[in-house]
C-alpha positions in Angstrom: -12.2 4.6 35.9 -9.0 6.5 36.8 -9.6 9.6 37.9 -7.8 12.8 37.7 -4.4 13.4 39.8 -4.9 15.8 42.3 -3.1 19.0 42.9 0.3 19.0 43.9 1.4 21.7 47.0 5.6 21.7 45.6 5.7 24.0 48.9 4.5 21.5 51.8 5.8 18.4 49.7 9.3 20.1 49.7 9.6 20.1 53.5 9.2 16.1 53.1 11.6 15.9 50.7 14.1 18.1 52.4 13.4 15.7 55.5 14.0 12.7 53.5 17.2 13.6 52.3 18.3 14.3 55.0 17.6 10.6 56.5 14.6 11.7 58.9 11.9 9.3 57.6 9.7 9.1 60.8 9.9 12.8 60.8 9.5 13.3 57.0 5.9 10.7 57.1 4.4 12.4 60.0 5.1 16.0 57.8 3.3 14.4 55.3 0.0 13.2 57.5 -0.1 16.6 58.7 -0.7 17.9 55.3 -3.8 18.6 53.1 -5.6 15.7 51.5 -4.8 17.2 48.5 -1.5 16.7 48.7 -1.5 14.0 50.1 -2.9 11.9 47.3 -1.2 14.5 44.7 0.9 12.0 42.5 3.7 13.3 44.5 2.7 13.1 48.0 1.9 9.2 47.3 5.3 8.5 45.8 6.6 10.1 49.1 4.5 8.2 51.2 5.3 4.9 49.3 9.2 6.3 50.0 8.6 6.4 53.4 7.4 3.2 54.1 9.8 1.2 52.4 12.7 3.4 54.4 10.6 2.3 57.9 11.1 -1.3 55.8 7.0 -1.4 56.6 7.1 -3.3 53.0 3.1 -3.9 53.1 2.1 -0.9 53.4 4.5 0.8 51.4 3.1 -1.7 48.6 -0.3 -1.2 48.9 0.2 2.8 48.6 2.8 2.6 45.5 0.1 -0.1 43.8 -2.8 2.7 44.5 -0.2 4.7 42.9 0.4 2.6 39.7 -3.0 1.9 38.9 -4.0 5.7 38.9 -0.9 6.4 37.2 0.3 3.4 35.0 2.3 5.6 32.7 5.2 7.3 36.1 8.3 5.4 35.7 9.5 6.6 39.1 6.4 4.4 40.7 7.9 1.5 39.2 11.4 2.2 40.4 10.4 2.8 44.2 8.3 -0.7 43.7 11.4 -2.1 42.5 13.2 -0.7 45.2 11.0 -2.0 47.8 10.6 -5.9 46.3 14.8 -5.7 46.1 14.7 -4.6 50.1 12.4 -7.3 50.6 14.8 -9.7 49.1 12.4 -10.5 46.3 14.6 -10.7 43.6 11.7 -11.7 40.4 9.3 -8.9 41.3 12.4 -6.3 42.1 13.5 -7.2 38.1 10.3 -7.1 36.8 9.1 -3.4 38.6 12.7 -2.0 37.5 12.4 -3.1 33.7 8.4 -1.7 33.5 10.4 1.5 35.1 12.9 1.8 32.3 10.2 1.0 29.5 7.9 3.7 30.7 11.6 6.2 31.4 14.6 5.6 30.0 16.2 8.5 31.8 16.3 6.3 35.3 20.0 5.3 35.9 19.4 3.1 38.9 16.8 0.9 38.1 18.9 0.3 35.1 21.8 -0.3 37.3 19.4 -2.1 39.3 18.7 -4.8 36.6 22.4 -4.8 35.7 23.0 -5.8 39.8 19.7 -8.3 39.9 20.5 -10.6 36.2 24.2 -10.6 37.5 25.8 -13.2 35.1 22.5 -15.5 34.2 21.9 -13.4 30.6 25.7 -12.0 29.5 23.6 -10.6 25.8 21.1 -8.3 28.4 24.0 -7.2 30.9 25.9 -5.7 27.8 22.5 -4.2 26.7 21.7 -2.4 30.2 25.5 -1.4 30.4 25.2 0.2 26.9 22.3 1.8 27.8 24.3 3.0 31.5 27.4 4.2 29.6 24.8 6.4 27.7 23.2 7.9 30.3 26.6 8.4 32.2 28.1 10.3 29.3 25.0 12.4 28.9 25.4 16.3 30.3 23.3 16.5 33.6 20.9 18.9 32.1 20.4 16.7 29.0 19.8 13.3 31.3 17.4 16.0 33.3 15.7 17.0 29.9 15.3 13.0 28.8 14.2 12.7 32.4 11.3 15.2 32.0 10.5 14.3 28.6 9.2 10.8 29.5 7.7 11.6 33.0 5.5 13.8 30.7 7.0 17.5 31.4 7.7 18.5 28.1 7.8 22.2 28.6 10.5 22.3 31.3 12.0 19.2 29.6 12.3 21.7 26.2 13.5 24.8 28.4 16.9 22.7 29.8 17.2 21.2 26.3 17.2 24.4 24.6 19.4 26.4 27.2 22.2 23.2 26.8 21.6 23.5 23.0 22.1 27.3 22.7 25.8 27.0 24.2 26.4 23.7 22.0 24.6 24.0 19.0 25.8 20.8 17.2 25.4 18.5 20.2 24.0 15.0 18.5 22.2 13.7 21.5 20.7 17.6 22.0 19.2 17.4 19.1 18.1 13.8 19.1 16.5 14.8 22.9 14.7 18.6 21.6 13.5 16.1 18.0 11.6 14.1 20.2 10.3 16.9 22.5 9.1 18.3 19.1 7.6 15.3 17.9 5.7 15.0 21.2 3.9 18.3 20.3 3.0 17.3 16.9 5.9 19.8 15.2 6.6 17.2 13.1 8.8 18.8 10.6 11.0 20.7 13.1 12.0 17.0 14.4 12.6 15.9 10.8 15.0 19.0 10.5 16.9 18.8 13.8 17.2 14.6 13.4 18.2 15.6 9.7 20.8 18.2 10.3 22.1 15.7 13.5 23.3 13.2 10.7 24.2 15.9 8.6 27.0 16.8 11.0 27.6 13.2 12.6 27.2 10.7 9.8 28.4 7.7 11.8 25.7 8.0 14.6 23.7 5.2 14.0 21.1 6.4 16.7 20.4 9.6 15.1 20.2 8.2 11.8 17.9 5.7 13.0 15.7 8.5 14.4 15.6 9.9 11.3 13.9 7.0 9.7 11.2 7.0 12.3 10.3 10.9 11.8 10.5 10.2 7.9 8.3 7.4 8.3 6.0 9.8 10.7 5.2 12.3 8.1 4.9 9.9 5.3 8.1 10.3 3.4 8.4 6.2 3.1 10.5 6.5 -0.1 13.3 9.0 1.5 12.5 6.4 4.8 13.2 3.4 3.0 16.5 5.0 1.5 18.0 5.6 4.7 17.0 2.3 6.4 18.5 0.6 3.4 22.0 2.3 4.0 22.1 1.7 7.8 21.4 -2.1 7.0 23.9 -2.4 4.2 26.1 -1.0 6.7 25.5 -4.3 8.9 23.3 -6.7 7.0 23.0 -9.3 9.9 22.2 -6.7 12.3 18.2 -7.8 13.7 17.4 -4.0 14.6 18.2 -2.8 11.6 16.5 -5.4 9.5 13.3 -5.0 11.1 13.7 -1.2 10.7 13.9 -1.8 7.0 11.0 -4.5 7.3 8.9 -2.0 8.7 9.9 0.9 6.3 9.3 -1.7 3.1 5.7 -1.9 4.6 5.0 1.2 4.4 5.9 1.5 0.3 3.1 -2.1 0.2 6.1 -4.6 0.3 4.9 -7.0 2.2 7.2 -9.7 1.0 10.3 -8.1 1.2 9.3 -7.2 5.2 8.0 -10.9 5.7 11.5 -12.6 4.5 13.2 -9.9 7.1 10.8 -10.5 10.0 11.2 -14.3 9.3 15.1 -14.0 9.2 15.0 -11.8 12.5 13.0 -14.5 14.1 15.2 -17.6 12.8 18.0 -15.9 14.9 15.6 -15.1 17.6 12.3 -17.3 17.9 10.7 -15.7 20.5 11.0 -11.9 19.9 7.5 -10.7 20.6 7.9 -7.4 18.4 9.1 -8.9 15.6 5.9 -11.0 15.8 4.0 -8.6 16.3 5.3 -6.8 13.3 5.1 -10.3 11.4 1.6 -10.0 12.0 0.6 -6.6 11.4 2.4 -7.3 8.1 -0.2 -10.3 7.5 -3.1 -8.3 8.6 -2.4 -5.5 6.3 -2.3 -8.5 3.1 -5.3 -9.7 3.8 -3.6 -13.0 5.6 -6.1 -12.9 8.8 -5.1 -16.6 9.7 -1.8 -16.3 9.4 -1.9 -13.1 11.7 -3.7 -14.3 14.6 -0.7 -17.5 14.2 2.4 -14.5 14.8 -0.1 -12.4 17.3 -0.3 -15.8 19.1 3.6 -16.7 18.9 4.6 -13.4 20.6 2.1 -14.0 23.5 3.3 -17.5 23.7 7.0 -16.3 24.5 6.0 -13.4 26.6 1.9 -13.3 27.7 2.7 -9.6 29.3 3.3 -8.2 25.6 -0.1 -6.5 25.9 0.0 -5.3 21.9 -0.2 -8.8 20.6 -3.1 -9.3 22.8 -4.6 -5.7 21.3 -3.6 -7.1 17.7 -6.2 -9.5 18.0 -8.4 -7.8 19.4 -8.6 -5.6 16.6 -8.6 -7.8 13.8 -12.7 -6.9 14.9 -13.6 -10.8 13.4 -11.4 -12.6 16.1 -12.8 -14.0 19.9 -10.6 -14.7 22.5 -11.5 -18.5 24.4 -12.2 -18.9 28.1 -8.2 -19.4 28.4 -7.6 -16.4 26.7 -10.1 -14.5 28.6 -8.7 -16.0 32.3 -4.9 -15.0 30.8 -6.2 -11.5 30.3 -7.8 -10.9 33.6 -4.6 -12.4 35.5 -2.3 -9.4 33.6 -5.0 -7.1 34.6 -4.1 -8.1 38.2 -0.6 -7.6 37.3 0.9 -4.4 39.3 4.1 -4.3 37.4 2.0 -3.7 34.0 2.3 -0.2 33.4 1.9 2.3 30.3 1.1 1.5 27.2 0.6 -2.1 28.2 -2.4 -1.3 30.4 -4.1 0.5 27.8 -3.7 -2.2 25.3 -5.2 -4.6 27.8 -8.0 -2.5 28.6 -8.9 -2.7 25.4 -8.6 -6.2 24.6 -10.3 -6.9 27.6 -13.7 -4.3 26.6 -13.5 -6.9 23.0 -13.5 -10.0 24.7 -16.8 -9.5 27.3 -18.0 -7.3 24.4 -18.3 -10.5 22.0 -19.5 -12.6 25.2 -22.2 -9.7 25.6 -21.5 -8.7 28.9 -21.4 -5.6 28.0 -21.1 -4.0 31.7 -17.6 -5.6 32.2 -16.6 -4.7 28.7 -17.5 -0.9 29.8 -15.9 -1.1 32.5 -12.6 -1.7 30.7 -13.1 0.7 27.6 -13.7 3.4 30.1 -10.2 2.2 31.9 -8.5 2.3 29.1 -9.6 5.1 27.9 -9.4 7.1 30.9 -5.6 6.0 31.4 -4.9 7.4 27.8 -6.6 10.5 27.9 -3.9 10.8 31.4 -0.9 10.3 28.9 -2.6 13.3 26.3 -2.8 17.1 26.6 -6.0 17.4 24.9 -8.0 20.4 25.3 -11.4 20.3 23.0 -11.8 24.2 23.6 -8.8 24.1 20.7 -10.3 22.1 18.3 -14.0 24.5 19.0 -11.7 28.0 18.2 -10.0 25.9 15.5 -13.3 25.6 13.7 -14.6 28.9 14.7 -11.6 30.2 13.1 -12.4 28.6 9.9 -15.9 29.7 9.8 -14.6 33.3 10.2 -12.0 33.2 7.8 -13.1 31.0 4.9 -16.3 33.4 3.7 -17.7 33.3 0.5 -15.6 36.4 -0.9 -12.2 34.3 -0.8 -14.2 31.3 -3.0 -15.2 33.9 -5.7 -11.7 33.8 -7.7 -9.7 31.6 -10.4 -7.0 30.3 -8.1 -5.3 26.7 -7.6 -4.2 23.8 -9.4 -6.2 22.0 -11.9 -5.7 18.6 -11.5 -8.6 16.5 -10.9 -6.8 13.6 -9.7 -7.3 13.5 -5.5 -10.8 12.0 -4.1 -10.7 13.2 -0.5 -12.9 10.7 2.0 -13.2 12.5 5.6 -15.2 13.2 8.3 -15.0 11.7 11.7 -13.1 8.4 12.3 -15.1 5.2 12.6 -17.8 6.9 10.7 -17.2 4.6 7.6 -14.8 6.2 5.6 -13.0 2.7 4.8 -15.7 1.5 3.7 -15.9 4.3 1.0 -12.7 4.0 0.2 -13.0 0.1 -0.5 -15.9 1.1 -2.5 -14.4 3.3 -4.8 -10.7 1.9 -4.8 -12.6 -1.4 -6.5 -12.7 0.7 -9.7 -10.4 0.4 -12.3 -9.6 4.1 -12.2 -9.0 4.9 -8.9 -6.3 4.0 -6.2 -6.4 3.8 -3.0 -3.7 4.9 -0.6 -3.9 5.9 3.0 -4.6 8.5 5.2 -1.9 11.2 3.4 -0.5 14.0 5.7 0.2 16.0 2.8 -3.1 18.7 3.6 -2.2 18.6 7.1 1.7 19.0 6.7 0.3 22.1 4.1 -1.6 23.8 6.8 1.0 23.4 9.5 3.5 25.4 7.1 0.8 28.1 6.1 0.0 28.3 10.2 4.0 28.9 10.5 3.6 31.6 8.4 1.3 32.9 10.1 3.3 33.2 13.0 5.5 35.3 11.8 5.4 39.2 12.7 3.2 40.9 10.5 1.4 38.1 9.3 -2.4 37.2 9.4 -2.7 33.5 11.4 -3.7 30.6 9.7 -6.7 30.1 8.4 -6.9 34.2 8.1 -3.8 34.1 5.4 -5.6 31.9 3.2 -7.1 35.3 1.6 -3.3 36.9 1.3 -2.5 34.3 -1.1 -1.9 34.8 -4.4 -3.8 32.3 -7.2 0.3 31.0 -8.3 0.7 30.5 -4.6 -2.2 28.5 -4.2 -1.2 26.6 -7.4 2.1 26.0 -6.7 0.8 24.1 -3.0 -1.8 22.1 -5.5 0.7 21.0 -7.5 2.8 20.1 -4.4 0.3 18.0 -3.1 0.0 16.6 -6.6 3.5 15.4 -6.5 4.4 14.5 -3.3 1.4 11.8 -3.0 2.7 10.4 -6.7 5.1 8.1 -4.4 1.4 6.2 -2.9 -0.3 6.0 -6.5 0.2 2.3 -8.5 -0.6 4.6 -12.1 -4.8 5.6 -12.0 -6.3 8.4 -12.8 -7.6 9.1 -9.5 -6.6 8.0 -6.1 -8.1 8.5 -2.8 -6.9 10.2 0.4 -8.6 9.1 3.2 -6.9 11.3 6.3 -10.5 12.1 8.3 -9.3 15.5 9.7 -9.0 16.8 6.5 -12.9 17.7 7.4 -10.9 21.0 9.0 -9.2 22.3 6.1 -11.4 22.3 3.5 -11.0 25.7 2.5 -7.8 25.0 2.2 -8.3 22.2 -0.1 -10.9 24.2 -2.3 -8.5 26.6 -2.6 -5.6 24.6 -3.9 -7.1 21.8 -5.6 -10.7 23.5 -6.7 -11.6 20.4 -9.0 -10.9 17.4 -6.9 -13.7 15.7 -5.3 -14.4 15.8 -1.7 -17.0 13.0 0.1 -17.6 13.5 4.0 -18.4 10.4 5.5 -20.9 10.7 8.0 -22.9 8.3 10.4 -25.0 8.1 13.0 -23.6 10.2 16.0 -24.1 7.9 18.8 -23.2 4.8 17.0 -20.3 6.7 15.5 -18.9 8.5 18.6 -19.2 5.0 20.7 -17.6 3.2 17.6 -14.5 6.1 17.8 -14.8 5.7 22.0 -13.9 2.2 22.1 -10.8 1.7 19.6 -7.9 2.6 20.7 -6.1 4.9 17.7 -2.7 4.7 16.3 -2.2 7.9 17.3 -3.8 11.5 16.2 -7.1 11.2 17.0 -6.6 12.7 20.7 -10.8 13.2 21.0 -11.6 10.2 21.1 -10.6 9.1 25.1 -13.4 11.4 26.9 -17.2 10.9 26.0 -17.4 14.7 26.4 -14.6 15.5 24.1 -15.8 13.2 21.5 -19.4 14.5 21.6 -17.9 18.5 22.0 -15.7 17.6 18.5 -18.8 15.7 16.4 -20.6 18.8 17.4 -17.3 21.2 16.1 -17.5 19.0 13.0 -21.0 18.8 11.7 -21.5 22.5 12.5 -18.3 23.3 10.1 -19.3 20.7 7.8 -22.6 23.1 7.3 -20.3 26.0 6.7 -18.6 24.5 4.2 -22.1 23.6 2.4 -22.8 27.2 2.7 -19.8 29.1 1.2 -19.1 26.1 -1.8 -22.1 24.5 -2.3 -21.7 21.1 -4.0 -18.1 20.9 -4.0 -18.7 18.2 -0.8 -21.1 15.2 -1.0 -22.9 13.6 1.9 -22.7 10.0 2.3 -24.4 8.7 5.1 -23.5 5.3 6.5 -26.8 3.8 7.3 -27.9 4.6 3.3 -24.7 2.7 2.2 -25.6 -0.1 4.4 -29.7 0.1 3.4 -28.9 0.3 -0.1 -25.6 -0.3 -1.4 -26.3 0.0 -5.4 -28.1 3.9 -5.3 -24.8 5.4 -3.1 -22.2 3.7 -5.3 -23.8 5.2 -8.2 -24.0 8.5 -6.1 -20.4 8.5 -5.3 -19.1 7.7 -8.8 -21.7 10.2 -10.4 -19.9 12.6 -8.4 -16.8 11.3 -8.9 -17.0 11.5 -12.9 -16.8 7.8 -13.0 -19.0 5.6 -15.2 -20.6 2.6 -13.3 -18.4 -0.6 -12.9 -19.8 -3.9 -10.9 -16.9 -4.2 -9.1 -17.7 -1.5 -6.8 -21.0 -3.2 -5.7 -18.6 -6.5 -5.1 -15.8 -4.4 -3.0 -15.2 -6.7 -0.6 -13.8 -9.3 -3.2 -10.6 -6.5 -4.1 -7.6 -7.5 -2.4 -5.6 -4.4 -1.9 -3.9 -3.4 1.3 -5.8 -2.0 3.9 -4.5 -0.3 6.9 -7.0 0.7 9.1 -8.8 -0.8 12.0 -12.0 -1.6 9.7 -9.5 -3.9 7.6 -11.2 -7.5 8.3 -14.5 -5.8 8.0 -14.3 -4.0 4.5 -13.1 -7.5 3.0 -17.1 -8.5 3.9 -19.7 -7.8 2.3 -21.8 -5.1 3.5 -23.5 -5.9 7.4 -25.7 -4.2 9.6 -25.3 -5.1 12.9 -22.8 -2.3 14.2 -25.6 0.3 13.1 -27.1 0.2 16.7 -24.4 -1.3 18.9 -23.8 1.4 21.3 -27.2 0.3 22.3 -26.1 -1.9 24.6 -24.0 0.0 26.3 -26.9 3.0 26.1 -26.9 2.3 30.4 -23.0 4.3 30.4 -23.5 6.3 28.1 -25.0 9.5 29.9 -21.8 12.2 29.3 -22.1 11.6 25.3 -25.6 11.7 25.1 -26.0 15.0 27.5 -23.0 16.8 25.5 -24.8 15.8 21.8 -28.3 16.8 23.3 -31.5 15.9 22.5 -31.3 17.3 18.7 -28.3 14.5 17.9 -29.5 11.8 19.6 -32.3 9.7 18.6 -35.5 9.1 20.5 -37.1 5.7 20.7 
């Protein structure tokens, strides 16, 4: 497992650096041995030591201290450089290109491996040159405390990366790549509509800037707004029809709306010009996946590991199509990457992941620990996740929403939204399969329409003189709590294909439903609950889109089931009956008595189709997809079973109330 970077001393480790600069290496490495352990395997005091080696041209041990390096610390860009920097010294020109492009994917703020690349492909690829000197010229032209901001920002610094962004901005207000640079800092934070507003105002005032404007479709298609996403992508391509970036930004954005054929003939055009883009296939696939076109999937997962076998998310795609099992072949291909020291980031973590699947399915299921807890550890590096938050986040709703603020006329009427939530993994698509195989009721996704609601009212509530979110939730008036119904009402028409009801599945919607009561006081709310082991181990080993920043630590997940159930019983006490209980193991026990259950509740007379879910085709777009298009199955119920050996930090943190006793 990757442990936890140790302190840096900036005070000792700045006498090195001042040594190194000024070209007295020996002098600058024996500084460093004379220093604290602590700093000496700080992330900082290895990358000097890794330095210093390659300087003295002592090329093996400057590798095997910048590899420690890298595998504690897969996501530093820098790493990669000096790795580069020593394979180039060594005159090893495959493994210098290789180090120096992981370096730019991980930071595209670092100029000389860039330049480094440029130097290394020479004239043997005249199409990537022109890329890389693109990419140079952009970086030249860039302010120096802008490049030091995009510098920051993807080493992971985003506080000081948002103080030189914001002190460049405030004496050039309009600055297009300033804005592009503090949208993504706020998009790192979660401030989802402050990116949409900077990236929005940036085309606003430079029309032409194809890079901002592609921006924009990405934080569109972030909070949802496919329809206003789709729009845009649609003008930069008819801008330059034959252009394959564009066209796979519209591909992606016609996904999003359920066109899946519109997106295939783009992907397929893309690759016609360009047979072996891995991304594309990739996207090809997910595309497949989300139809229902499992064979077809695992065929464009496998053609972007055929051109390049490093592309670690086509190996994760398959991996999480749950119903797929790597071969022997695949297996050995996996464990060779794994050895791989120029795999870094995002990569690794998809790999870890795939790799916890494969000796999963061959139940060995200490080797597939071993890399679930990799991965997982390695993500929970990249991630800023503090559970004590999510505890005073609940706390806060438990003081706030009291029965007095329930005991009025407020909201909108509508009866229209079904809202499935409750922890992830806990079988909430399953639920929603269920009930979307009725003739009155859609399914959709996981809407951010609650979530984007609460982030304004919490904005409010910064403001002087202003109770906080959830507090303010009493201050408003019955129009003003109408007015947000109806505006949930609305802006989710854009996901519905025309029934009565439709379903938001978006599981942290467990957190706001006060919120939700007050609003929407006649819609339906089901909290989808399971076993807590089986469901915390189930959330432990899949690797999330994004959001679900819990799920990386057995403590953290464990600390937020805990948050959850305990204001899931506070919610039973202040509304009772406005939420109903569906426990997993009952659905799988006895499908017929919960689906009448559900649609009781629901207002919905009984139709068979409901019992026969897994025969609806409909879209889905979670990681249960494959599985809900089965019928029901109860092997998962005790799974973390065989991993019970590992398992010690979630058991502990649930205690002996929440976890069963044999």
């Amino acid at each position: 497992m990757t442990a936890s970077p140790a302190k840096e001393d900036p005070d000792a480790l700045g006498a090195v650096q001042r040594l190194l600069q000024q070209g007295e290496i020996a002098k600058a490495l024996e500084t460093l041995n004379s220093l604290a352990d602590s700093a000496q395997s700080s992330v900082m005091g290895q990358y000097m030591r890794g330095v210093c080696l390659r300087l003295m041209r002592d090329f093996a041990n400057a590798e095997s201290a910048l590899r420690q390096l890298v595998e504690g610390n897969p996501s530093y860009g820098r790493a990669f450089q000096e790795l580069g920097h020593l394979y180039r010294d060594a005159n090893m020109p495959t493994e210098a290109l290789n180090a120096y492009a992981t370096a730019c994917h991980l930071n595209p703020g670092l100029k000389a491996s860039w330049a480094a690349q440029r130097d290394l492909i020479g004239t043997n690829s005249p199409e990537r040159a022109a890329q890389i000197n693109q990419r140079l010229q952009w970086l030249e032209a860039l302010p120096p405390s802008l490049l030091a901001s995009w510098d920051l920002l993807h080493e992971g610094k985003l506080h000081r990366a948002e103080q030189l962004c914001r002190q460049f901005m405030q004496q050039n207000p309009q600055h297009i790549d300033g804005m592009r640079i503090l949208a993504e800092i706020a998009t790192r934070h979660g401030v989802l509509e402050d990116a949409e507003f900077l990236l929005e105002s940036a085309v606003e005032f430079e029309p032409e800037h194809r890079q901002a404007r592609i921006d924009y479709v990405q934080i569109l298609s972030k909070r949802q707004r496919f329809q206003h996403a789709v729009g845009e992508a649609k003008a930069l391509l008819d801008q330059a029809p034959d252009n394959p970036q564009l066209q796979s930004l519209y591909a992606i954005q016609c996904m999003q709306l359920g066109d899946y054929e519109s997106a295939l003939t783009l992907f397929d055009k893309i690759l016609s010009r360009v047979p072996d883009d891995p991304v594309t296939n990739v996207s090809k696939g997910h595309a497949l996946k989300t139809g229902g076109r499992s064979e077809d999937a695992i065929a464009a997962y496998r053609a972007a590991l055929k051109s390049q076998p490093f592309y670690c998310d086509a190996w994760y795609s398959l991996a999480n199509l749950k119903v797929y099992q790597f071969d022997d072949d695949e297996l050995s291909s996996m464990q060779a990457l794994d050895e791989n020291p120029h795999l870094g980031g995002q990569d690794r973590v998809y790999l870890q992941f795939a790799l916890g699947k494969a000796f999963e399915d061959r139940e060995n299921y200490q080797q597939s620990f071993h890399h679930y807890a990799k991965g997982n550890a390695i993500k929970k590096a990249q991630l800023q996740y503090k559970a004590e938050g999510t505890t005073q986040e609940c706390e806060d709703q438990i003081a706030a929403c009291t029965h007095e603020i329930f005991n009025r006329e407020t909201g909108c009427s509508a009866p229209d939204p079904i809202f499935i939530l409750g922890l992830p993994r806990a079988g909430s698509t399953l639920l929603e399969q269920i009930l979307s195989s009725h003739s009155m009721v859609d399914g959709t996704l996981e809407l951010p329409n609650v979530l984007s609601i609460s982030g304004k009212l919490r904005r409010l509530g910064q403001r002087e003189g202003n109770q906080k979110y959830p507090f303010n939730l009493a201050d408003l008036s019955s129009e003003q709590l109408a007015t947000l119904g109806e505006e949930f009402i609305r802006d989710t028409q854009v996901h519905r294909m025309g029934a009565p009801f439709f379903i938001d599945k978006m599981p942290n919607n467990f957190r706001h439903i006060g919120l939700i009561k007050l609003m929407l006081p006649n819609a339906k709310v089901i909290d989808a609950r399971r076993d807590p082991m089986s469901c915390c181990f189930s959330g432990f080993k899949q690797l999330f889109a994004e959001g679900q920043m819990f799920s990386y630590d057995q403590e953290d997940i464990a600390q937020y089931y805990l948050d959850y159930v305990r204001l899931m019983d506070h919610w039973d006490e202040v509304i009772p009956g406005y939420v109903l209980r569906v426990q997993h193991e009952d659905v799988v026990a006895d499908l017929e008595t919960q689906v009448r259950r559900m649609l009781d509740f629901c207002g919905l007379p009984f139709e068979e189709s409901c019992l026969e879910f897994h025969k609806t085709e409909r879209n889905v777009r979670t990681p249960s997809s494959e599985q809900v298009r089965q019928p029901i199955f109860s092997t998962a119920l005790e799974q973390w079973k065989h991993y019970e050996p590992w398992l010690g930090p979630l058991k502990a943190r649930l205690g002996p109330d929440w976890v069963a006793q044999d």
